[in-house]
N, C-alpha and C positions, 0 to 999 in steps of 0.2 A: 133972188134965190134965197130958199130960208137959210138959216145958218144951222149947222148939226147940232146936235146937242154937246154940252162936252162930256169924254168920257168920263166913267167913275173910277176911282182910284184903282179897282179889280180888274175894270177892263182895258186898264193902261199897261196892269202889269200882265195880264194875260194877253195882250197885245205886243207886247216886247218879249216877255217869251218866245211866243210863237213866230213871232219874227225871224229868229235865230236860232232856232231848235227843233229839231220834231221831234214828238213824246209819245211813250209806248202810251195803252191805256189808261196804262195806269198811275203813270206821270199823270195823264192830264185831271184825271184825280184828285189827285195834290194840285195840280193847278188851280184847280176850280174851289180849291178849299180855300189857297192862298188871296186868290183872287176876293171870294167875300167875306175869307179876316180882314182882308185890305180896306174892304169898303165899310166894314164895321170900325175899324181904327180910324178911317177918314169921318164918321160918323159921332165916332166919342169925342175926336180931338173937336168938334165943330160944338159938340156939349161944352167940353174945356173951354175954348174959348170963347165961349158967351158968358156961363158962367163963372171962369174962373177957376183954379185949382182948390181951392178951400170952400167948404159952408160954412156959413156967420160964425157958427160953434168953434172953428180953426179946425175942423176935421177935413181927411183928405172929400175932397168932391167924389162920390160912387163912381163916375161914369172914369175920373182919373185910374182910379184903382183898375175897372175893367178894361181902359187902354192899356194900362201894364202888361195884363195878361192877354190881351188879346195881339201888344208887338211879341211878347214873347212867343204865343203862341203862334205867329205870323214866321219868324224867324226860325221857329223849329219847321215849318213845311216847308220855307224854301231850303234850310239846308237840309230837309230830306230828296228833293228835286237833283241835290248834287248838282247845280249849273255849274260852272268852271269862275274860277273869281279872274278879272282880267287883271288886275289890280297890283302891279308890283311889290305894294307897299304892305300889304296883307300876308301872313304868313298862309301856306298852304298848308291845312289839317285836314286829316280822316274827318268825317264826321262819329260822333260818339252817342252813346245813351246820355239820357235825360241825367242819370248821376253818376254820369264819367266812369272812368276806370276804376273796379272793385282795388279800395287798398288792402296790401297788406298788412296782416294782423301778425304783431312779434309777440 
């Protein structure tokens, strides 16, 4: 019998989602967004690690830079999904704006 292919990072975690949740439309949305920043962060880190975090020069590797922003970006869709953290050891927050709570000006 062949064997499956394995799944991509996106459709792991859109597959663990949906395992345990049902989402309005527009959850699924965001799912679908999270799901191929996933596959692009599984894709950079596979650049990282062939070539390495630095080019000859000592600058950061391009593809390192855009896994940065592409976990960052990864992390703001799921806490826009709002899933529930099981995780005792995690403090439970609101989720907030991109730069937090306006301070106050004295």
């Amino acid at each position: 019998m062949p064997r499956k292919p394995a799944q991509t990072a996106g459709e792991a975690l859109r597959s663990a989602v949906l395992d345990e949740y049902e989402l309005e439309p527009h959850e699924l949305l965001l799912l679908d967004s999270a799901a191929h920043t996933a596959d692009s962060c599984a894709d950079l880190q596979a650049i990282v690690d062939r070539d390495g975090p630095v080019t000859p020069e000592g600058k950061p590797l391009p593809a390192l830079v855009e896994l940065r922003l592409q976990r960052l970006t990864l992390g703001r869709l799921l806490a826009s999904l709002r899933i529930p953290v099981e995780d005792k050891h995690l403090p439970a927050r609101p989720t907030r704006g991109f730069y937090g709570k306006p301070r106050s000006v004295s």
